[in-house]
C-alpha angles and dihedrals in degrees: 000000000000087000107051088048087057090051097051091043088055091044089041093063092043091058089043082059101048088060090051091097085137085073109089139171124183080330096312116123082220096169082054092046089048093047082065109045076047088055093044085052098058090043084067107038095039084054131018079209123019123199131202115230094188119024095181091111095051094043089051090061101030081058093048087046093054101038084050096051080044089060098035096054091044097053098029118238135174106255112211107214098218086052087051095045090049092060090046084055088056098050080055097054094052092048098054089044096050080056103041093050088061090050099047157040111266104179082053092051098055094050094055093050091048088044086060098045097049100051088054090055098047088049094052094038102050084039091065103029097047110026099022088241114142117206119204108186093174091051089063093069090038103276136093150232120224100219093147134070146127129016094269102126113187107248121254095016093043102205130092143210132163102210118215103177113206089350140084104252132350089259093066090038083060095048098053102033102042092067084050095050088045094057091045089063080074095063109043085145097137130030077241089065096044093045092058100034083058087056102052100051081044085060087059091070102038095058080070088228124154087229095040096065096035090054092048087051087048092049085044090046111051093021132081100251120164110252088235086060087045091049088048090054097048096045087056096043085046103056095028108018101046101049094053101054100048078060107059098038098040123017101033093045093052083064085049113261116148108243100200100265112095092074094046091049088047090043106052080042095061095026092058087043090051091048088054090066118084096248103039081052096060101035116349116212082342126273093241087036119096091184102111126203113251124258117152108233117099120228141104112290106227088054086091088065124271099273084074111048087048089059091047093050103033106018141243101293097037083045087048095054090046091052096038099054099039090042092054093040087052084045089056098044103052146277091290087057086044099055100040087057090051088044092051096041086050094040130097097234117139100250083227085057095134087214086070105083086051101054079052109052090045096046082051109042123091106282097186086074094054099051101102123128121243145197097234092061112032 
């Protein structure tokens, strides 16, 4: 029992690290390169030879990977090695996680890495709320978190902060913890597990972020969640979400701010005319091609979800594919599997985010095998 603790705490902080994109060095996500050398280094030492029970994950983007270089070397498009490299990385990833989630616990697992982030978002929420302290963990390697913006104050207590958490903005902490939160609605198996998992999707709302509250919606929605947890939610959405929000796409873009949605509404546009050409429907702007269309908003392009972006990079058939096999596998795993693959195709996750493959091959593996009780989270 000692031992496989020890293996899902190594593999824990590994995944804790793979989230980490905020964590950057001369462009390299180093804390998310280093999650999965972590990860490749339990596989072996968890197992001399590992072995690999579903390969659904790896065929999916092994697929991908071979219908993109079809289309690239018939219509003759400039490959960009890093971009190349980035979609051999993912083929890694989902080849170390299709291994590892024969080998722990993942319910287990995701409790621990919720448990951690978490823990980073109530300390930096009740520090500023409460004693008017603002922690910056990314300022403390040279980076910074943008927690501040705007004139909106929250009423009564008339200051306001958007926590984040380990990552750069609340928006980022959304993207990489809701799938996580999704996927903990499986294994509800201890009142320590649903406490936290509670916690968590309660931390959704409380970043103030468009897709926080949208995901939580989408985990009430299609999970089993008790009605008190869902009056707690709306009653928090209601005094601190809410408010918030009205502000920033209504009162604070009649004066003129921009709320974020001119460029997503410019993008999809030129992104779906793009898709009805021919070569925008067999591989968009190229898969191994880092060369965009032109559209003349500013912004980052995987801020308009990752459908997409899949759709702008690969193309509308190849997207289609991706979307089609990992949405009727979800279908056929449960309503867990099915949430955290809505989260992630409405999410604004980087499709070459090397934690992918992981969320994945977790939403899609055979959750009645990973459902014991355990010390470590009773």
């Amino acid at each position: 029992m000692k031992g496989n603790i020890s293996k899902d705490l190594l593999f824990s902080l590994s995944f804790i690290f793979l989230s980490l994109t905020s964590v950057y060095f001369f462009s390299l996500q180093i804390a998310s390169l280093f999650g999965l050398l972590l990860a490749t280094f339990c596989l072996f030492i968890f197992n001399k030879r590992p072995y690999v029970e579903d390969f659904t994950v790896i065929l999916i983007y092994v697929g991908l990977f071979i219908v993109t270089a079809l289309f690239s070397a018939f219509f003759v498009l400039d490959a960009d090695w890093k971009r190349l490299l980035a979609f051999l990385l993912l083929i890694l990833s989902a080849g170390v996680a299709s291994s590892l989630v024969t080998q722990v616990n993942v319910g287990r697992v995701i409790f621990i890495f919720l448990c951690c982030h978490i823990t980073f978002f109530y300390i930096q929420f009740v520090a500023y709320f409460f004693f008017s302290i603002h922690i910056d963990y990314l300022g403390a390697i040279g980076l910074e978190s943008r927690n501040f913006g705007g004139t909106f104050k929250l009423p009564i207590i008339n200051k306001m902060m958007r926590a984040s958490g380990l990552f750069n903005e609340p928006g980022t902490y959304v993207t990489f913890v809701a799938p996580a939160v999704a996927l903990s609605m499986r294994y509800l198996t201890s009142k320590l597990r649903k406490k936290i998992a509670y916690l968590a999707l309660l931390s959704l709302a409380l970043t103030l972020s468009t897709f926080g509250a949208i995901f939580a919606v989408i985990i009430l929605a299609i999970t089993p969640v008790k009605i008190k947890v869902k009056a707690l939610l709306a009653l928090v959405f209601g005094v601190f979400s809410l408010p918030y929000l009205y502000w920033r796409f209504f009162v604070s873009s009649s004066f003129g701010s921009s709320h974020g949605m001119s460029f997503r509404e410019e993008f999809i546009r030129a992104t779906i005319e793009n898709a009805s050409s021919v070569s925008g429907f067999f591989h968009g702007v190229g898969g191994f091609s880092s060369t965009p269309f032109n559209f003349s908003s500013s912004g980052a392009v995987n801020d308009s979800g990752l459908f997409f972006t899949l759709i702008y990079y690969m193309g509308l058939f190849p997207s289609l594919l991706f979307v089609f096999s990992i949405s009727l596998i979800a279908i056929y795993k449960g309503r867990a599997s099915i949430s955290l693959v809505l989260i992630l195709l409405l999410s604004k996750i980087n499709f070459f985010a090397l934690i992918m493959p992981f969320y994945l091959v977790f939403a899609l593996c055979n959750s009645k095998k990973r459902l014991p009780r355990t010390d470590i989270d009773e």
